[in-house]
N, C-alpha and C positions, 0 to 999 in steps of 0.2 A: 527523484521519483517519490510520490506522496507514500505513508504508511501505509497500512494496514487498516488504523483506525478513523484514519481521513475515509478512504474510498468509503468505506463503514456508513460513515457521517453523510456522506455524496449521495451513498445509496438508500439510504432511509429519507433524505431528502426527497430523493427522485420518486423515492414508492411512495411516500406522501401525497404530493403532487401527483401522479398520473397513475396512479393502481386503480384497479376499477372503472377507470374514465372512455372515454373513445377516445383516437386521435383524432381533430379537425385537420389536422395540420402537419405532416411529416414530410421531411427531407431530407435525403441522404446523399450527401456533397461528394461522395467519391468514390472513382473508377468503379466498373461494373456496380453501381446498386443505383446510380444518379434516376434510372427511369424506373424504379419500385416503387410501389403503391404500398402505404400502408394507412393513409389516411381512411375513417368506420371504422378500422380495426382498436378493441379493447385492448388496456394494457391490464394484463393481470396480477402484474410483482415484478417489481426491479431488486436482483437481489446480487450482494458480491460475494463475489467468490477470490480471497485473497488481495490482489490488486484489480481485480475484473470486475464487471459490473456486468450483470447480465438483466435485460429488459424482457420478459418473457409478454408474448403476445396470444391474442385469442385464437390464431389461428394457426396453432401450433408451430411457431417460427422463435426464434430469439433474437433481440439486436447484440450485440458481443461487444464493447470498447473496451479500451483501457488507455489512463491517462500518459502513462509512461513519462516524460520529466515536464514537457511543457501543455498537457491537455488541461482542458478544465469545461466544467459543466456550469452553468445559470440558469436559473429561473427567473422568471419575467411575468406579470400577470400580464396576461392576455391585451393584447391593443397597446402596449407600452413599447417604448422604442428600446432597444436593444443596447448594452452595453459593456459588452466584455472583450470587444476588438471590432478590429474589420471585419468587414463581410466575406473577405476572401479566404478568413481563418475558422469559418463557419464552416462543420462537418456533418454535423445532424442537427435536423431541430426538428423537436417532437409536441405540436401544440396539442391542449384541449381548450373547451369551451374558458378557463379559469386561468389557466397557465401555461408557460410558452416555457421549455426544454432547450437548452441552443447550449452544443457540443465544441468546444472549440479547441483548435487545434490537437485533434485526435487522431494520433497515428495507429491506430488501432480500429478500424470499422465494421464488423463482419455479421451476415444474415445466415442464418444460420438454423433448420431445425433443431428444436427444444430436446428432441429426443437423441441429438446428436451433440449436446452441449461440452460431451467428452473430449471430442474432436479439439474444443478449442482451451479447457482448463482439466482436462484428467491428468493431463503431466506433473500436476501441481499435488503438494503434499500436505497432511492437515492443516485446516483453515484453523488460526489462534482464535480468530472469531464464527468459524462455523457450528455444525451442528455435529461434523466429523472431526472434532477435534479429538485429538488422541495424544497423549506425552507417550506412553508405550510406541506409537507406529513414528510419531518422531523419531524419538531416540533410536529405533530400529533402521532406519533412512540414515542420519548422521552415522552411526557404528558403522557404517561402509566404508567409512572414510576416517578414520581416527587420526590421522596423522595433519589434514586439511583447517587452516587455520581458523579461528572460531567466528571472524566477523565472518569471511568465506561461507561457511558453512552456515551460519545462520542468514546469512542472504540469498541461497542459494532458496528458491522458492519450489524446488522439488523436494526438500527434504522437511518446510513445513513454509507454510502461505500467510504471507500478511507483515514478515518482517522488514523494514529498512533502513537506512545508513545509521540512522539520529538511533535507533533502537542498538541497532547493533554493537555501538560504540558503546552507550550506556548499560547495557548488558555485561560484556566486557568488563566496563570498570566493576560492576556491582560483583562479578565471579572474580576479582582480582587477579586477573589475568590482562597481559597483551593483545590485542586485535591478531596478530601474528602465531599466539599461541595453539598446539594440537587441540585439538578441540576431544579426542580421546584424551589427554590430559589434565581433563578438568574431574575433581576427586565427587560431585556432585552435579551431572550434567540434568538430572530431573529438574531440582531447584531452579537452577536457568532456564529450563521452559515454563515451570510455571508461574515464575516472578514474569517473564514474558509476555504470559498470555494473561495476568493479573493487570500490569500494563496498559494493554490494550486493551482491555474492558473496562478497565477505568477509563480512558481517553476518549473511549469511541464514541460518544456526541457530545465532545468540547475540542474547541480550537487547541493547537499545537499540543505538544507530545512530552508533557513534563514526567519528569521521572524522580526527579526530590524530594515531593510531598508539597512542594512550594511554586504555585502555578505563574507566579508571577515573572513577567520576563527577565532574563541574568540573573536568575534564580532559581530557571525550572529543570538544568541538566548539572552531571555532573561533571564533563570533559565534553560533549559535543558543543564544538562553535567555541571552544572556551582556550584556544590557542594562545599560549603566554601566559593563560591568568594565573593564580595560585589556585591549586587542590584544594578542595575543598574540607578534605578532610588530612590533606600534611601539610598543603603552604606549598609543595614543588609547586614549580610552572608544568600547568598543561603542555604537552609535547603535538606534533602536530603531523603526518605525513599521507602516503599512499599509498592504498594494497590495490594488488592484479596489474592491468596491463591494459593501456591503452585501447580503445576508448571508453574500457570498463573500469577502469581503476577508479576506485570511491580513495575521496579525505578521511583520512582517520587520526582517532582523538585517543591520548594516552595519559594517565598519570606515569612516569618512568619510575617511582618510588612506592606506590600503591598496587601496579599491577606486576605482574611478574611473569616471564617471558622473554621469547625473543622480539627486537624491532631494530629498527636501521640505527647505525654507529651515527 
């Protein structure tokens, strides 16, 4: 499932492209929305909210997606043929006169009024990247749970918006602690939200999610994806496993000599 500061990225794309503009061109590939009209209708701001992307329209409506592991969005100028898959993985496409929108494989579709947008992201906990960002009402959401381990808890998108796997694990190493460890446990749990949300403001309009100061590929994490290699800062091998529980359970990435905590024998 892309970041925080990917959707970010998608989304300043998409408000580039069609803010301000008319639709010529809109369709919306599934169940119950296939016969809505939204073609004349202005797009006013596309804007995310954590991993959500909300398209706000002029006529007081919102289009709602989210990419969740296999979605993805393109832009196309106008009259060009298409290429981000089959036609059959086509979910929305939102033209104007300039550029062509085309939503692909989005398990997430929903119309929705704007004034009802709670309906589909108020469960969700301060945006790293919003305008409601708070480390106070974070940390106030995780203290519910002190004992829930820390990638857990930092992925849990009710207790703050925008976090994912790649972050979590490098968070972790950086609070030197295990993926596994209470997340009440950690002697500095502020520090960890706002090297966090430093992070993703740094990332959020550039490709991939480096986190060593070093952008370059097998160079830009510290343990994520880094299975067998030597630590970067002792030389162990990276350790490698998984937390939760089928078909949620995420890869997790460890130093066994840097971080400290519990993990599998």
């Amino acid at each position: 499932m892309p970041e925080g500061d990917t959707v970010f990225r998608i989304a300043d794309q998409l408000h580039r492209a069609l803010a301000g503009r008319v639709l010529t061109a809109a369709d919306l590939r599934v169940p119950g929305l296939a016969t809505v009209r939204l073609t004349g209708r202005q797009v006013l701001e596309v804007r995310p909210r954590g991993k959500h992307l909300l398209t706000r329209l002029d006529d007081g409506r919102t289009l709602h997606t989210h990419l969740r592991m296999d979605g993805r969005w393109l832009l196309h100028p106008a009259g060009t043929r298409w290429t981000g898959g089959p036609a059959h993985e086509i979910r929305v496409v939102l033209g104007t006169a300039e550029q062509t929108a085309v939503g692909y494989r989005l398990p997430v579709v929903q119309l929705l009024p704007t004034a009802r947008e709670a309906e589909a992201v108020g469960h969700l906990g301060p945006d790293l990247l919003g305008p409601d960002w708070s480390v106070e009402e974070a940390l106030r959401r995780l203290a519910a749970e002190p004992g829930r381990p820390v990638a857990a808890a930092l992925l849990d998108q009710r207790n703050l918006a925008g976090l994912g796997n790649v972050y979590a694990n490098e968070l972790a190493f950086m609070a030197g602690v295990t993926p596994w460890a209470p997340f009440g446990s950690l002697p500095a749990p502020e520090r960890l939200l706002a090297k966090a949300q430093y992070l993703l403001h740094a990332n959020r309009l550039r490709p991939g999610h480096p986190t060593t100061g070093d952008p370059r590929r097998g160079r830009d994490h510290y343990v994520y994806g880094r299975a067998r290699q030597p630590c970067r800062r002792c030389g162990t091998p990276i350790r490698t496993g998984s937390q939760g529980e089928p078909p949620q359970d995420r890869v997790v990435f460890w130093c066994p000599r840097c971080q400290r905590g519990p993990a599998p024998g």
